[in-house]
Structures are given as structure tokens and as C-alpha cells.
N, C-alpha and C positions, 0 to 999 in steps of 0.2 A: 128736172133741169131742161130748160129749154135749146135744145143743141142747135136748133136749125136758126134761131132769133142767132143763140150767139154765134154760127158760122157766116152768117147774114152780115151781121155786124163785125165781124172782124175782117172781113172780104174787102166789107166797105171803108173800115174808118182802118186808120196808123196801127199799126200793133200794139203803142203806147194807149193809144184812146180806147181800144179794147182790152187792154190789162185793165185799165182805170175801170170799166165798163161793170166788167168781169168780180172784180173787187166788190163795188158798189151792190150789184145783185147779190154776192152772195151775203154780204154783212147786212142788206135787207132782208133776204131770207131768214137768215139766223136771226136777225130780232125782231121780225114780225109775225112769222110762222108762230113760231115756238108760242107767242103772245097771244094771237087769237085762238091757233089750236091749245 
């Protein structure tokens, strides 16, 4: 988890745009990880 990208990002953008942000990474993590590894 990259903490300091997503405190960076939530600093900057709406709380909403960082929930959306938030979201987005992890359901790419969950299905690109798991796929390459």
C-alpha cells in the first residue's frame, strides 16, 4: 500500500475524489496482482 501517494492525494483532491481514487487502486490491485503474480 502506498500510504504516502494516497495521503498526498487526499490532501490534494475532495474526499469524494479520493474515496473514488481509493476504490480504483484497490480493485486494480485485486485484479492485476493476483494475474501477473
Amino acid at each position: 500500500m502506498r500510504a504516502g501517494s494516497i495521503a498526498a492525494v487526499s490532501a490534494v483532491t475532495e474526499p469524494r475524489d479520493a474515496d473514488r481514487l481509493l476504490l480504483l487502486e484497490v480493485r486494480a490491485r485485486r485484479g492485476v496482482i493476483p494475474a501477473r503474480f
